[in-house]
C-alpha positions in Angstrom: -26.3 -27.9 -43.3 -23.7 -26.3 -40.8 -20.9 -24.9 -43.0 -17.4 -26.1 -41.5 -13.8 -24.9 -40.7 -10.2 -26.7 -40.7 -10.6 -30.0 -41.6 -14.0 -31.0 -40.2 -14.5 -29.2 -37.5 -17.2 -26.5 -36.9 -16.0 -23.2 -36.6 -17.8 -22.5 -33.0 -16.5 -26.3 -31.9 -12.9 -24.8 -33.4 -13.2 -21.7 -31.2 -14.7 -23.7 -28.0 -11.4 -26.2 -28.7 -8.7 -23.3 -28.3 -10.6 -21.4 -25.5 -10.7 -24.6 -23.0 -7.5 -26.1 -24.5 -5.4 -22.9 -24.0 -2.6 -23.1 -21.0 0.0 -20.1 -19.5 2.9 -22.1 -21.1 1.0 -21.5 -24.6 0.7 -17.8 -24.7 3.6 -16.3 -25.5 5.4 -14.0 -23.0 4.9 -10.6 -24.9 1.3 -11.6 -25.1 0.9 -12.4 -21.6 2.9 -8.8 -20.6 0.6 -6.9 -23.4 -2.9 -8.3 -21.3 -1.4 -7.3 -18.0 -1.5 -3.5 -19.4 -4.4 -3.9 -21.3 -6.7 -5.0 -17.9 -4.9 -2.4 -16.1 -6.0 0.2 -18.7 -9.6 -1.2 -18.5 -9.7 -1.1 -14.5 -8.3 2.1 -14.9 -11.3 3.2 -16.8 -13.9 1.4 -14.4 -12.8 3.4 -11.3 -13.0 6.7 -13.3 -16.3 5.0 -14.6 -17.7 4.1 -11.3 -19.1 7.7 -9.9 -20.7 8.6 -13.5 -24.4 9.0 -13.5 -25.2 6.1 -15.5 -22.8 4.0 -13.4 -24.8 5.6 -10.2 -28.0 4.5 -11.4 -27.5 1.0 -11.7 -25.6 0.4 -8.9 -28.6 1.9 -7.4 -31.7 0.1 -9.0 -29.7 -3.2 -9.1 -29.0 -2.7 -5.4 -32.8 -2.1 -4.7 -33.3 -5.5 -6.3 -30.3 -7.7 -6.0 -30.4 -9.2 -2.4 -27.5 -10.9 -3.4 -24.0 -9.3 -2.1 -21.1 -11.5 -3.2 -19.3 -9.7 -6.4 -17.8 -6.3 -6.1 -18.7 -3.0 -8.1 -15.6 -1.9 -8.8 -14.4 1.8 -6.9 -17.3 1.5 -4.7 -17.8 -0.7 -1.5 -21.2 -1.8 -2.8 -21.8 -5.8 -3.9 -24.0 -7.1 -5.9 -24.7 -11.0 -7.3 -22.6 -11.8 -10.3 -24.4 -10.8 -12.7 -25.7 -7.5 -12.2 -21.7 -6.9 -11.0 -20.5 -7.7 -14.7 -23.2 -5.6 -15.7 -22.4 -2.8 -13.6 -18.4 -3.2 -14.0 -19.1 -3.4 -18.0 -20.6 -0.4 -18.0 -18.3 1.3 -16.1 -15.3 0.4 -18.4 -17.2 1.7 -21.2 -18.6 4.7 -19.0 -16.4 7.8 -20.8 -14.5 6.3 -24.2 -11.6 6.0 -22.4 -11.4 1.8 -22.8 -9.8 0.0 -25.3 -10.7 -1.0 -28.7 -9.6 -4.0 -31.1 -10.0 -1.5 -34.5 -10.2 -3.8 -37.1 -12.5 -6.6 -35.1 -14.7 -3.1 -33.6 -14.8 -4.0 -29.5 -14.2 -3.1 -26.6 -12.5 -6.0 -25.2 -11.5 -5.3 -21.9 -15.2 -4.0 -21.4 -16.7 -7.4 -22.1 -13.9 -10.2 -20.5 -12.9 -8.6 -17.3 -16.4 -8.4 -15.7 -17.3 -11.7 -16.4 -14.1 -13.3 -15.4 -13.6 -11.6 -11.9 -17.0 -12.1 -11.3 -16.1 -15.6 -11.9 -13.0 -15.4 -9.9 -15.2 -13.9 -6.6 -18.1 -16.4 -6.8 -15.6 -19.8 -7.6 -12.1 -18.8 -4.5 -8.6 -20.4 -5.2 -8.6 -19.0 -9.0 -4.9 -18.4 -9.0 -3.5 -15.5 -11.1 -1.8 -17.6 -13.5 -5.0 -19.4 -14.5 -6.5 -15.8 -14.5 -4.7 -14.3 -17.0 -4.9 -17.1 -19.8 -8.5 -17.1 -19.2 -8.1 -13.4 -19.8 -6.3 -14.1 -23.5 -9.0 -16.7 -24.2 -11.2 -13.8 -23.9 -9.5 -11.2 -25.4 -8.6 -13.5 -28.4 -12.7 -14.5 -29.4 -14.2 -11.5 -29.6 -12.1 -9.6 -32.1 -11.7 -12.9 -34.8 -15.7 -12.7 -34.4 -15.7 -9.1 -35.6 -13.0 -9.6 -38.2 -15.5 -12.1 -39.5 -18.4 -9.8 -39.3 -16.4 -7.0 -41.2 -17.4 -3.2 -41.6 -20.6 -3.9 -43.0 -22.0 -5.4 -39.2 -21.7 -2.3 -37.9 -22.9 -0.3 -41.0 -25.9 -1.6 -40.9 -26.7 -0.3 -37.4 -25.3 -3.1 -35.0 -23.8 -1.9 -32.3 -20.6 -4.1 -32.5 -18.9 -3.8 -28.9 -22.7 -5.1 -27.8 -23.0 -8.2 -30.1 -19.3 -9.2 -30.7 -18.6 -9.5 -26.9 -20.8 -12.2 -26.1 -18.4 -14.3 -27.2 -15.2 -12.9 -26.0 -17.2 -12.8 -22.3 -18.6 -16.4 -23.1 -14.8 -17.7 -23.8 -12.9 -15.5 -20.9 -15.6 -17.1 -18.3 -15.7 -20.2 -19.8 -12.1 -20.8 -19.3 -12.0 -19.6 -15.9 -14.7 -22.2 -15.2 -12.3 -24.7 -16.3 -15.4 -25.8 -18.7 -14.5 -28.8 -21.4 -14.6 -28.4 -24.8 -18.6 -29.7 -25.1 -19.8 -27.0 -22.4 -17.8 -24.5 -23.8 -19.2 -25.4 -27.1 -22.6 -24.6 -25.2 -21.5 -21.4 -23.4 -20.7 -19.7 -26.8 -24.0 -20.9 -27.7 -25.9 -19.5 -25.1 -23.8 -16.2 -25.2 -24.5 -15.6 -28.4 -28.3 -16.1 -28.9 -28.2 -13.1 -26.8 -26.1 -10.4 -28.8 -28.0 -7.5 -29.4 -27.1 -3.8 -29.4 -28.4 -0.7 -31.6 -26.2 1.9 -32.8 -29.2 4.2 -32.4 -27.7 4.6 -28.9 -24.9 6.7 -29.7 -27.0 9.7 -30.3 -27.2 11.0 -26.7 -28.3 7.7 -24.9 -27.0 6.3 -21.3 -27.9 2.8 -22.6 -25.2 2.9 -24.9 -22.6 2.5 -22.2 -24.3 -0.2 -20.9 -24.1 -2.3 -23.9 -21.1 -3.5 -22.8 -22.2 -4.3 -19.2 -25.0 -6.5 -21.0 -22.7 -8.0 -23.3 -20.3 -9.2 -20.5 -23.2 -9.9 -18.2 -24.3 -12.6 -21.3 -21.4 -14.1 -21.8 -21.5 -14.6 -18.0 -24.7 -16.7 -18.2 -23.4 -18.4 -21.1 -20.6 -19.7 -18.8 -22.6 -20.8 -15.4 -25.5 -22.2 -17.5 -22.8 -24.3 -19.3 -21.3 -25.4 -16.4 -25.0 -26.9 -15.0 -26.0 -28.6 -18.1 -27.6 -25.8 -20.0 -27.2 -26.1 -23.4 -27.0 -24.2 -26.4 -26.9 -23.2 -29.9 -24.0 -25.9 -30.9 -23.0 -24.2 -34.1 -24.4 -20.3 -33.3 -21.7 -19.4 -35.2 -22.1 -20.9 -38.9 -25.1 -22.0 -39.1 -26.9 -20.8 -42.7 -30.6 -20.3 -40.8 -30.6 -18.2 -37.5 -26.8 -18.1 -36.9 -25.1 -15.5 -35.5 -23.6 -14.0 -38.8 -25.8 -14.9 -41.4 -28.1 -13.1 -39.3 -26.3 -10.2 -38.0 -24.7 -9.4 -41.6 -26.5 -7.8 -45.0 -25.9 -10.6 -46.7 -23.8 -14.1 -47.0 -20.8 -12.5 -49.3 -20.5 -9.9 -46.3 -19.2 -11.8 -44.3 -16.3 -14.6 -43.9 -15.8 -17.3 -41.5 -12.3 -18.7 -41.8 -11.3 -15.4 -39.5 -13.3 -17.3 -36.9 -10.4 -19.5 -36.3 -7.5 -18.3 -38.9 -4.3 -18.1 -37.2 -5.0 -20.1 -33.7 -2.0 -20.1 -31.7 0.3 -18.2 -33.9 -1.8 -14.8 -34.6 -2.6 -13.2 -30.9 -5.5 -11.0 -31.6 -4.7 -9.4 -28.2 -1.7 -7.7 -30.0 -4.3 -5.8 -32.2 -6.0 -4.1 -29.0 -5.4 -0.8 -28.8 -5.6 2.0 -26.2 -7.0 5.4 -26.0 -5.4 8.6 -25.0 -8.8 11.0 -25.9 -12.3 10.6 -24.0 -14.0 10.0 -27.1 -14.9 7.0 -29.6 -11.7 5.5 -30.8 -13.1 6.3 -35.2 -11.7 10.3 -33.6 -8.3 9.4 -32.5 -6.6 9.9 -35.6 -7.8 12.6 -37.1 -7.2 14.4 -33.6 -3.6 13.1 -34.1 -3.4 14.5 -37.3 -4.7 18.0 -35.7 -1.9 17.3 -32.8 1.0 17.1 -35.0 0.2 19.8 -37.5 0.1 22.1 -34.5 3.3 21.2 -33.2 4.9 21.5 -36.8 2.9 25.1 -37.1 1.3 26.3 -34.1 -2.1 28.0 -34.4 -5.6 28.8 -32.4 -8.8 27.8 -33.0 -9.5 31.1 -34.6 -7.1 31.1 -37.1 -9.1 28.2 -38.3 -11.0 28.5 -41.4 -12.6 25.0 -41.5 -11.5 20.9 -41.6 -12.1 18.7 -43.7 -11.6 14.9 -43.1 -11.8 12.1 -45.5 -12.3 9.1 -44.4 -14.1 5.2 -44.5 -17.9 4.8 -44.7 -17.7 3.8 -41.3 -16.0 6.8 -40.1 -19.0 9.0 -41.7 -21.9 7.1 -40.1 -19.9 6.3 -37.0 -19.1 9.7 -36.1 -19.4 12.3 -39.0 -23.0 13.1 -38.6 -23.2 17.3 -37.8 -23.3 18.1 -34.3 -26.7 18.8 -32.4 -26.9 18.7 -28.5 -28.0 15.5 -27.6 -26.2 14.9 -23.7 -22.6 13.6 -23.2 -22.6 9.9 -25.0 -23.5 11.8 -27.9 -20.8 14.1 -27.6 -17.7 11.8 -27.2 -18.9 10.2 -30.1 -19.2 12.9 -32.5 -15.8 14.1 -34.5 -17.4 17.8 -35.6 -17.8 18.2 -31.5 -14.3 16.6 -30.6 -12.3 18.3 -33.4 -14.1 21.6 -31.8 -13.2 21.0 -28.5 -9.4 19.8 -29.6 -9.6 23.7 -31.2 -10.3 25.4 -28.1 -8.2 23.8 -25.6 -5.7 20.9 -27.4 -7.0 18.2 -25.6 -9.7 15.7 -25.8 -9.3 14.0 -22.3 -12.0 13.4 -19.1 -11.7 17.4 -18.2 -12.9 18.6 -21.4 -16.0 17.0 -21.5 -18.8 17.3 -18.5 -22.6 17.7 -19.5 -22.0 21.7 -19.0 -19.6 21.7 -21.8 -22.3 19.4 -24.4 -24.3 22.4 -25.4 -21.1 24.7 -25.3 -21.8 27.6 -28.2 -18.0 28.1 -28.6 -17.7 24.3 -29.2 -20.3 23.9 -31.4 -19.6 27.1 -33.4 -15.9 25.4 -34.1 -17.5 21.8 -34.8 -19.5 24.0 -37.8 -15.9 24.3 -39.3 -15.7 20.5 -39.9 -16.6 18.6 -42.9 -16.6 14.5 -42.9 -16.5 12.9 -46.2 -16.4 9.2 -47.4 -13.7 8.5 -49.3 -14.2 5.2 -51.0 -10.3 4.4 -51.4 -10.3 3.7 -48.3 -13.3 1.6 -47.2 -12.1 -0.5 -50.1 -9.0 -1.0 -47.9 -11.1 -3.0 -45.6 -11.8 -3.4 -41.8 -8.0 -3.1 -40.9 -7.8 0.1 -42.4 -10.7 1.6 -41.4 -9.7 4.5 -39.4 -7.4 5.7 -41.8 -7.9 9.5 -42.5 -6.8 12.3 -45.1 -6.9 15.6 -42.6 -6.7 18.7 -44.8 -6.1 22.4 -42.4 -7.2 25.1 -43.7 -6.2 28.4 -42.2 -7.2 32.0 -42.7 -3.8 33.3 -44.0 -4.7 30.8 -46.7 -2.4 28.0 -45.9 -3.9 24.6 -46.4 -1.6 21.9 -43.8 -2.5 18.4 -44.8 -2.0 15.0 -42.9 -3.0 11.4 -43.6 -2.9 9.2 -40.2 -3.7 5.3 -40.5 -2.9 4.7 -36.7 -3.2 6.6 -33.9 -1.7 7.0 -30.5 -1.7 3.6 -28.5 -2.7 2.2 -31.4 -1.3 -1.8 -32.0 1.1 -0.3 -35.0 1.9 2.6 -32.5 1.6 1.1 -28.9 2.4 3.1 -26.2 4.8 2.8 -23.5 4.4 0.6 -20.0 4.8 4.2 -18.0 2.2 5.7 -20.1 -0.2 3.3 -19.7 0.3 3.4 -16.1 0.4 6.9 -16.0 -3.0 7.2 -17.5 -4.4 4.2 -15.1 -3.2 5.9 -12.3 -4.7 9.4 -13.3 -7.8 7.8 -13.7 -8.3 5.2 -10.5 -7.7 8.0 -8.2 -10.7 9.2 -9.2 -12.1 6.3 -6.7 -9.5 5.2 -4.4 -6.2 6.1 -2.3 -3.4 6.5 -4.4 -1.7 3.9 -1.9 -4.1 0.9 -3.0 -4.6 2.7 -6.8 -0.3 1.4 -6.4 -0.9 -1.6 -5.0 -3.9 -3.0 -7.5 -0.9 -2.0 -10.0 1.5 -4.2 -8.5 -1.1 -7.2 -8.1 -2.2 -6.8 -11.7 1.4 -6.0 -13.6 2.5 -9.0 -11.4 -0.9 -11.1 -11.8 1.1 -14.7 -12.8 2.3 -14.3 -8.7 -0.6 -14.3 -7.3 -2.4 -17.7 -6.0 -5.8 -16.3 -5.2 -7.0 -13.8 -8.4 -9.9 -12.4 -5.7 -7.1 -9.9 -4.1 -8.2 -8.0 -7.6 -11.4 -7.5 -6.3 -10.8 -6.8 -2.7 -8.2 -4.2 -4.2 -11.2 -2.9 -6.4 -13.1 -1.9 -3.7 -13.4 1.5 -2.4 
């Protein structure tokens, strides 16, 4: 029997409710100014994204067999169908760690809804921007309560969360751009998520792991269009005790907890929890690098005055990224803290210049990541998802002095979000990598002004190299 939210509603019926109910006038104004920098982050990180070999090789095999030219590829002047442009845009968002992550629901959010949507927005004309960005919320506010539900233990046991979570927030974001009612939206979700899949596997040196969130997005994308012709789907993917999506993706029923599915609808904006990144590498990093950043401005010192450090932090943490270093190509790099703390050593920054696939096998590099230990320190996984990158940093230096730092948020983060110029100076650092700084202004002005616009498709034509 399909287990139930409020009153007696299914959860996924709940969720399908908000997402095709949801208007502008809902959201409330410091959400709807909090998504505006939050896509322009995530475009931000597509145009660096879009000359990366991994981004290369799709938009080249995709090309060879797409005949289809109607959706853009974002920093490029190629154009592919729908599809294989959420795909390609995904994983360009995703392409170098520099996107943003909901912490406590584990996704990339931006990586998931904003392929799907303007793909949506190119292939259906006259989307205006206002109807854009609340089916940008919609998106941004499903995946997340999805992964709060799903808790640490999804991605424990070897799930690769930004892959399976985003499904749905792609599903909802397209859904609602569709305009779909609350029964084909029911579908689209159900549809979406039948497809989640995603190894953690990948983070050990694979390309495919950056394109996890391509195929998430590109899903969520089907999930929509099918919808919209009559397609239908798993009705309750959601809660359903045999083959639904969270009994099935979780160790066990007591692992996981569906009232986050829906708690707090219209008064809780999960988009608020979405945080940004200010280091190229896996977001479980970021505050431990903090913690490195601020001892050295209270005591300066060089990587060889360095005796080792040690970081304590959640289970997650340790499996995520606390595994000893071993050359294994870029992905693998940006995702391992003994490599990143060892870079942050040698030159105080963990940003798109210190990592290129001459640097992965650096000796210097991997001789400092040696220094590092990563321990699990059960106080705080019992603190729960929300706490989850929490870290005790202890410095140990030659001289003997032992500098010690404990960092629950970092930089960006939704308890420490960072400041409308230094988003926009990080989006603009990054998008010249693909266009003229006069357009790179421009998509700013169309995006931090999106609720102006009456055709959303000037995004894409601004997205184009």
């Amino acid at each position: 029997m399909t287990q139930q939210s409020t009153g007696s509603i299914p959860y996924t019926r709940h969720i399908a409710e908000f997402v095709s109910g949801l208007s502008y006038d809902r959201i409330p104004e410091e959400v709807r100014h909090r998504n505006k920098l939050l896509m322009l982050d995530s475009l931000g990180c597509a145009l660096y994204g879009a000359d990366l070999e991994w981004s290369r090789i799709l938009q080249d095999k995709l090309g060879a067999i797409d005949a289809t030219r109607q959706c853009s590829v974002w920093g490029t002047s190629k154009k592919l169908s729908a599809p294989h442009a959420a795909l390609v845009n995904g994983t360009q968002v995703q392409g170098f760690e520099l996107d943003d992550v909901h912490r406590a629901g584990v996704l990339h959010v931006g990586a998931v809804v904003l392929p799907a949507l303007i793909a949506v927005a190119e292939t259906k004309p006259g989307m205006s921007g206002r109807e854009f960005l609340t089916s940008a919320v919609a998106g941004y506010e499903i995946g997340p309560r999805v992964g709060l539900c799903m808790g640490p233990a999804h991605i424990a046991s070897g799930w690769h969360s930004g892959a399976t979570l985003g499904v749905f927030s792609a599903a909802a974001g397209a859904a609602r751009g569709l305009k779909l009612d609350v029964d084909k939206t029911v579908h689209a979700l159900g549809i979406a998520g039948t497809q989640a899949a995603g190894l953690m596997a990948a983070q050990f040196g694979a390309m495919v792991k950056r394109m996890h969130a391509g195929r998430s997005s590109q899903s969520g994308l089907y999930g929509a269009l099918f919808a919209e012709a009559g397609f239908t789907g798993i009705v309750d993917v959601l809660e359903n005790p045999y083959g639904g999506f969270c009994t099935t993706m979780s160790q066990s029923k007591d692992k996981f907890n569906l009232a986050e599915l829906t708690a707090g609808f219209g008064e809780t904006w999960q988009t608020m929890g979405v945080a940004l990144k200010f280091y190229a590498c896996v977001g479980s990093n970021h505050t431990t690098l903090d913690a490195l950043r601020d001892m050295d401005r209270e005591r300066p010192f060089k990587a060889g005055d360095v005796k080792k450090v040690v970081v304590h932090g959640s289970e997650v943490t340790v499996h995520h990224v606390g595994w000893p270093y071993e050359p294994q190509g870029l992905t693998s790099a940006q995702l391992n803290m003994p490599y990143c703390i060892g870079t942050w050593l040698l030159e105080k920054d963990c940003f798109v210049n210190q990592f290129t696939e001459a640097m992965v096998a650096d000796p210097a590099r991997i001789a400092e990541s040696r220094k590092v230990e990563v321990l699990h320190d059960p106080a705080i996984t019992a603190l729960g998802p929300k706490m989850r990158h929490k870290v005790h940093v202890e410095l140990h230096l030659r001289d003997g002095t032992v500098m010690k730092r404990t960092v629950e948020a970092p930089r960006g983060s939704e308890k420490h979000f960072a400041s409308d110029a230094e988003i926009i100076e990080k989006f603009e650092k990054l998008a010249v990598k693909a266009l003229p700084k006069a357009q790179v202004e421009q998509l700013r002005d169309a995006v931090m002004g999106i609720e102006k616009l009456p055709d959303a498709t000037v995004l894409s034509k601004l997205l184009s190299a």
